[in-house]
C-alpha positions in Angstrom: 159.3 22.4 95.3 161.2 20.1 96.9 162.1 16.0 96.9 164.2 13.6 98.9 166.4 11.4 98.4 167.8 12.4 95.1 171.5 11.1 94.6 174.0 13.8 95.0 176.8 14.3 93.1 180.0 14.9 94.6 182.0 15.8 91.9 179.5 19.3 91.7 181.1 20.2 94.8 182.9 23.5 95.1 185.9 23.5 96.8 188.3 27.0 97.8 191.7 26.3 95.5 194.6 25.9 97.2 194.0 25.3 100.2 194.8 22.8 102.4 191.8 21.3 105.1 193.6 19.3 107.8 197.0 21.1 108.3 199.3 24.4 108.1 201.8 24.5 105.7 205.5 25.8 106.5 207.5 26.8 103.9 211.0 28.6 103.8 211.1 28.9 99.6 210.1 31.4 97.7 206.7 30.1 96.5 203.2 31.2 97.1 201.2 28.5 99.4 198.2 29.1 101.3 196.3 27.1 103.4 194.0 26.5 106.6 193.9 25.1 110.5 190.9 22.4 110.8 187.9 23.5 112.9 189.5 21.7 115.4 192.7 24.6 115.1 190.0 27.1 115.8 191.9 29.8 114.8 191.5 29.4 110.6 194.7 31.0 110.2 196.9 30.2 106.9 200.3 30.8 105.9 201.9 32.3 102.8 205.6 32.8 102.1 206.3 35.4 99.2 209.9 37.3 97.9 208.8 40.3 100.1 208.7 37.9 103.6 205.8 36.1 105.3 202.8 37.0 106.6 199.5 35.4 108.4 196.0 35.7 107.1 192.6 34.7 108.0 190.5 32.2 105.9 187.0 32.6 105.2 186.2 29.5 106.2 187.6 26.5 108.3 187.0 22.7 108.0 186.5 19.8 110.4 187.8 15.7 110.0 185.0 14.9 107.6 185.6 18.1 105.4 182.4 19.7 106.3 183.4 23.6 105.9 182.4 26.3 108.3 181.7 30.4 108.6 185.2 31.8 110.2 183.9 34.7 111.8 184.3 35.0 115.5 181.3 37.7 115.8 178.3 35.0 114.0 178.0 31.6 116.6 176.5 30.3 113.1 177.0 26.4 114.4 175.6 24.4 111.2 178.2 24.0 107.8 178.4 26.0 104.9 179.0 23.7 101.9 176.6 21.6 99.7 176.2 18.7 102.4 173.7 20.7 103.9 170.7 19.5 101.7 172.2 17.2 100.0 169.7 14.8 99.8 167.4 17.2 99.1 166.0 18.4 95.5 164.5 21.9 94.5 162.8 22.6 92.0 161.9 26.4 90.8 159.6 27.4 88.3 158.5 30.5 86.7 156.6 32.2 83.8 160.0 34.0 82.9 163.4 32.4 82.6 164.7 34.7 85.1 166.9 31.8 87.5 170.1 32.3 88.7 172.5 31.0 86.3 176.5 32.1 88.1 175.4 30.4 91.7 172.9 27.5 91.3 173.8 24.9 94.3 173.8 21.3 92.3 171.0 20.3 94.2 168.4 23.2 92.4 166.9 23.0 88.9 164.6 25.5 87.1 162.2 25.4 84.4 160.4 28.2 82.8 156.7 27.3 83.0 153.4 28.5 82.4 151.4 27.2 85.8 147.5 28.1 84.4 148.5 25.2 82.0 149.1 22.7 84.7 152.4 21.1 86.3 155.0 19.8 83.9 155.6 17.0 86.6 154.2 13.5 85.2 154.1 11.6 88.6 151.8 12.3 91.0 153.1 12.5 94.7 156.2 13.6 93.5 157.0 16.6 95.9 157.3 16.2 99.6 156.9 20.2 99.8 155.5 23.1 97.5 155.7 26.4 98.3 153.5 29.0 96.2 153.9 33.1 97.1 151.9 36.4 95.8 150.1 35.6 92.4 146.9 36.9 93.4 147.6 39.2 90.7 148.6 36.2 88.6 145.0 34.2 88.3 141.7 34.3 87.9 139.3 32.3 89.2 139.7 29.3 86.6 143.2 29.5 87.1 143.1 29.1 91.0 141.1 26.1 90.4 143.7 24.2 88.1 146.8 25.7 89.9 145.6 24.4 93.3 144.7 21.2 91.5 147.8 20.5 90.2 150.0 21.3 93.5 147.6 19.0 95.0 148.4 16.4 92.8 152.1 16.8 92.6 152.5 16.2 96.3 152.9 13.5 98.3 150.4 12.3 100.2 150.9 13.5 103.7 153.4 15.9 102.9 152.9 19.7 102.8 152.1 22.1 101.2 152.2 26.9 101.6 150.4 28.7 99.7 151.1 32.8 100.7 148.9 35.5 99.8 149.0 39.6 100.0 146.0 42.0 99.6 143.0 43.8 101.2 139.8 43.7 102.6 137.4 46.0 102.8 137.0 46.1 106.7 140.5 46.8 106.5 140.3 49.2 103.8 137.1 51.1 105.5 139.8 51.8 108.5 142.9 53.4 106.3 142.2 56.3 105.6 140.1 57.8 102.6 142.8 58.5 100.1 144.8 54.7 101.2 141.2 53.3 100.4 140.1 54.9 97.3 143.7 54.0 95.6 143.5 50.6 97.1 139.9 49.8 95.7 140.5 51.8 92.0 143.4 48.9 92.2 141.5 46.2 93.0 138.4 46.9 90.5 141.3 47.5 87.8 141.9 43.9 88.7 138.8 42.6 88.8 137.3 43.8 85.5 139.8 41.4 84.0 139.2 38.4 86.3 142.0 38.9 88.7 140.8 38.9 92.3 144.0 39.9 94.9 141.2 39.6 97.9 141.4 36.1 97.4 143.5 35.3 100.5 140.3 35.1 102.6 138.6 32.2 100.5 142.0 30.1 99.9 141.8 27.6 102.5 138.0 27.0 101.0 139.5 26.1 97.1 141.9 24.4 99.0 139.3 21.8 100.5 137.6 21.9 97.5 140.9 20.3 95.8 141.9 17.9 98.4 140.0 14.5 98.1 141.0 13.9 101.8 138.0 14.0 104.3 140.2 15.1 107.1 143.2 16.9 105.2 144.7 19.4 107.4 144.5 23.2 106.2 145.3 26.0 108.9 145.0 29.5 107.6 147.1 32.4 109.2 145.9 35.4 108.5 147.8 38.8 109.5 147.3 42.0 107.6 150.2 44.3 107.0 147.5 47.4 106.7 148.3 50.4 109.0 151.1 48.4 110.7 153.6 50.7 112.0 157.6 50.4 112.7 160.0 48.2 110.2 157.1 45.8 109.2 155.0 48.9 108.4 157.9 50.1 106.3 158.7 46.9 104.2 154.9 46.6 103.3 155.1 50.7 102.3 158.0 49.6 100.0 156.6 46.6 98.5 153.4 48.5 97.5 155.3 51.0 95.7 156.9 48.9 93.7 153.8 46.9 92.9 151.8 50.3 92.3 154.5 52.1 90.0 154.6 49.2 88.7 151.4 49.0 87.4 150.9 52.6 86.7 148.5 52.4 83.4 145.9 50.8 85.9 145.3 53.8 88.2 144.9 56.0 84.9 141.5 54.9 84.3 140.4 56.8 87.5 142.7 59.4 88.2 143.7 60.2 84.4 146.9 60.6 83.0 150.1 61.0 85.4 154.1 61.0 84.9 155.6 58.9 86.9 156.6 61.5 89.6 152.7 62.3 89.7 151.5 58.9 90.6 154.4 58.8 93.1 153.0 61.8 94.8 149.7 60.3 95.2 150.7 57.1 96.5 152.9 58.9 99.0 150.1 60.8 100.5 147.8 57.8 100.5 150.5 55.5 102.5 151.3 58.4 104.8 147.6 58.9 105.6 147.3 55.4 106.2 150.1 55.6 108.5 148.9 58.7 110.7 144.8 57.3 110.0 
């Protein structure tokens, strides 16, 4: 989630110790100093005079007039800074069912809060958020949950402002053309879901329970639509990898069907399924 226009403090700002943005540093003593060339210099290069003699090195980063720092890498053309300016007047906001947020590097400018969604939006004000951004939990709600949870994102943005919902799942036209083995896993997962209310074919019917939220006649909801299902190359690949950590994962739900397995046996299966769905 994200919001504008939030003051930014500067005194949060990390900056490189010792080290010296707008010139180079001679020295002839014995002492350690280190600093940098501006962006202007180009090169990035810094001094350091030590007992054993003095040597050049090359800084991470370089820095224009207004401080803004700057990649040094000759090999990335990466044009825009690297420092907290970039957002600055920008606000995010993270939330999750488990406190599992970055705590050793959090930018000032991000917050998170450990919250339970399917009992609405801690966020008082209504169009509060310019942007909210909502990604796989299909295997997070059920129906009465999808309901509230598109609700409340509704409410918490700003009118005419934004909002992305992402989705993952299956179906069964897709299924029907995967292969056998991909198909049978795939739906003894899905009606392991559904006999407890979660529904991961949802992806299909969001833009409907989105309408159904928004209170705007002619509010603007596009759907995108692209299946990962018997995709080949590196995209292929990634969506391999991502269901076998969902499916290992979530081993106890394939036992009802297939029966007890180790690990290693459930691995198996899932590796013939994928690879059928693959070569299908």
């Amino acid at each position: 989630m994200v919001e504008d226009a939030l003051p930014y403090r500067k005194d949060q700002e990390t900056v490189a110790p010792s080290v010296d943005a707008q010139s180079i540093t001679k020295s002839s003593q014995p002492t350690n100093t280190a600093t940098t060339e501006t962006r202007d210099g180009s090169e990035g290069l810094g001094s350091m005079t030590s007992p054993n003699g003095n040597f050049r090195y090359k800084s991470t980063f370089v820095f224009n007039e207004q401080t803004r720092r700057f990649h040094n890498e000759e090999d990335a053309p990466y044009v825009l800074p690297n420092d907290d300016d970039e957002f600055s007047e920008s606000h995010f906001m993270g939330i999750d069912l488990s406190a599992i947020f970055p705590e050793t590097v959090r930018p000032p400018n991000c917050d998170f809060q450990k919250v339970n969604a399917c009992k609405g939006l801690p966020f008082p004000p209504d169009n509060h958020f310019d942007f909210v951004y909502e990604h796989l939990l299909e295997a997070d709600y059920t129906a009465d949950n999808w309901t509230l949870v598109l609700s409340e994102i509704k409410r918490v943005t700003k009118s005419g402002r934004c909002g992305r919902i992402g989705r993952g799942g299956s179906d069964a036209k897709e299924l029907r053309t995967s292969g056998p083995l991909f198909e049978d896993f795939m739906n003894t997962f899905i009606d392991a879901l559904k006999a407890i209310d979660l529904d991961v074919t949802i992806g299909r019917r969001l833009s409907g329970l989105l309408r159904q939220c928004s209170d705007e006649v002619d509010a603007k909801i596009s759907v995108d639509y692209r299946s990962p299902v018997r995709c080949g190359g590196r995209l292929g690949e990634m969506w391999a990898s991502q269901l076998r950590v969902g499916f290992e994962a979530a081993q106890t739900l394939f036992e009802s069907k297939y029966g007890k397995m180790t690990p290693e046996e459930l691995k198996d299966r899932l590796d013939k399924a994928l690879q059928e769905c693959a070569e299908f």
